[in-house]
N, C-alpha and C positions, 0 to 999 in steps of 0.2 A: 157103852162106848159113846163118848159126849152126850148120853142121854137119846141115841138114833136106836128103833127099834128095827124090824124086822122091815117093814111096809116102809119106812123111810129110805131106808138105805135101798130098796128095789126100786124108788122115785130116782135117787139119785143115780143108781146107777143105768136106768133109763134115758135119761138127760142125759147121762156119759155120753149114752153109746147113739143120742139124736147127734151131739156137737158133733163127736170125734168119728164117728160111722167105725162099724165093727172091725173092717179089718185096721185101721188103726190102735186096736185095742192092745195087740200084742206088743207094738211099739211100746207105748207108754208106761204099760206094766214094767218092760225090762229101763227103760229110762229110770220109771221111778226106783226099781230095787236097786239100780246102780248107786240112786243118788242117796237111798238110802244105808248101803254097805259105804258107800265113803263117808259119811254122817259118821255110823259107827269107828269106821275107823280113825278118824280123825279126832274123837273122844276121847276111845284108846289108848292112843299116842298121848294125847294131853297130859289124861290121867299117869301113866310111864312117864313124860320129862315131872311133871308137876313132884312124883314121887321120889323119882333122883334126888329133883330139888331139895328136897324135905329133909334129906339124910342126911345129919350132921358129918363133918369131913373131920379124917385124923390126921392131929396134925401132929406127929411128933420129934 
C-alpha cells in the first residue's frame, strides 16, 4: 500500500492521534467513511447515466 510497511503506518498513525487527541478519533473515521461511501456513490451513478448514454435509441 504506496510502498508503507508495518513500522510506518504505526509513525503515522501516532502523529494521528498527537494532532487530533484520541477521542477525536472516532469522529474522523466516521467523517472519512461518509466521505468515502459518497465517493463511491457518486461514481456509480456516473457509470448508470454514462451507460444510458451509450445505448443506442430506437427509432422507428
Amino acid at each position: 500500500m504506496f510502498g508503507l510497511g508495518m513500522p510506518e503506518l504505526l509513525v503515522v498513525l501516532v502523529i494521528v492521534v498527537i494532532i487530533f487527541g484520541a477521542s477525536r478519533l472516532p469522529q474522523l473515521g466516521e467523517g472519512l467513511g461518509k466521505a468515502i461511501k459518497g465517493f463511491k456513490k457518486g461514481i456509480s451513478e456516473s457509470n448508470e447515466a454514462n451507460k444510458d448514454s451509450s445505448k443506442p435509441e430506437n427509432k422507428s
